[in-house]
Legacy VTK file of the C-alpha trace (Angstrom):
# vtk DataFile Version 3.0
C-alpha trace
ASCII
DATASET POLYDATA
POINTS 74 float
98.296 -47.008 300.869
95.839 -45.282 298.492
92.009 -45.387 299.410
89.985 -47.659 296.978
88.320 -46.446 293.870
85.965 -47.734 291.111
88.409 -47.650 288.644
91.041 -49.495 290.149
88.844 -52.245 291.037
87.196 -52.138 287.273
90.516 -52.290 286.287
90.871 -55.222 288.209
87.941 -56.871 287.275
88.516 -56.748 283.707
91.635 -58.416 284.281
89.743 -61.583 286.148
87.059 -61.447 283.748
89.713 -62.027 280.634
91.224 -64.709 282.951
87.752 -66.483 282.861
87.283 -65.955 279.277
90.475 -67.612 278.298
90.539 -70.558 280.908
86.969 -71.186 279.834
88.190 -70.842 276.109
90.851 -73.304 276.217
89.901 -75.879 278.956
85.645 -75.848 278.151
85.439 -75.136 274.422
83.947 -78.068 273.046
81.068 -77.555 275.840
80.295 -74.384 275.594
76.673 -72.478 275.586
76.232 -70.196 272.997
78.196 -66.682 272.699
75.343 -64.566 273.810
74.943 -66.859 276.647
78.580 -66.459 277.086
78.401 -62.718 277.007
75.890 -62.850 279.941
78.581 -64.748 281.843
81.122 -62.723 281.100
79.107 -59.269 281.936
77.852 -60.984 285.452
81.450 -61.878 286.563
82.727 -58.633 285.603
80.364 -56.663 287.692
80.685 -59.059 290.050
84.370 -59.398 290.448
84.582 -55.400 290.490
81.885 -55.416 293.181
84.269 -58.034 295.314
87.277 -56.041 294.989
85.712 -52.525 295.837
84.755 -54.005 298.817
87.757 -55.895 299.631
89.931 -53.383 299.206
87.152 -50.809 301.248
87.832 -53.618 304.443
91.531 -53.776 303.713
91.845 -50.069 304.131
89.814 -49.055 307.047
91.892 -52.168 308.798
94.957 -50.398 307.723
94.117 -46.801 309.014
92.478 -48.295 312.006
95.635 -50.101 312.707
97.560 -46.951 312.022
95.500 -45.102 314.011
95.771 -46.765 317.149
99.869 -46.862 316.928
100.002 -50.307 315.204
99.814 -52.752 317.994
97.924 -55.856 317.815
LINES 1 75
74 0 1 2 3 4 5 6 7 8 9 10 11 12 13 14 15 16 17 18 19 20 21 22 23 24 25 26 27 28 29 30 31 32 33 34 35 36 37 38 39 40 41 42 43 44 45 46 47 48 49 50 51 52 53 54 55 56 57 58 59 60 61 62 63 64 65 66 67 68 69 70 71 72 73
């Protein structure tokens, strides 16, 4: 298992972001706000989302190698 870095969880949160841009596309588009609104959205997810999986993957990984460290019994 490879440590976590930034890009990897950019990476990742591009991928989510584009997953909200298209399910907002096709289920909300009569309803929605203006692009530049939109873009706001888009740029708060993504930073968020990247944040999340830094993180997520920081905790899954220091579980791991505690885990590993101590023989992996539990």
């Amino acid at each position: 298992m490879r440590p976590p870095n930034l890009r990897r969880s950019a990476t990742q949160g591009a991928i989510l972001t584009a997953i909200y841009v298209v399910v907002m596309w096709i289920f909300f588009r009569a309803t929605l706000p203006d692009w530049w609104i939109e873009a706001i959205y888009v740029g708060v997810f993504f930073l968020m989302y990247t944040g999340f999986v830094y993180f997520w993957e920081s905790y899954l990984y220091k579980r791991r190698q505690r885990k590993l460290a101590s023989g992996g019994k539990k």
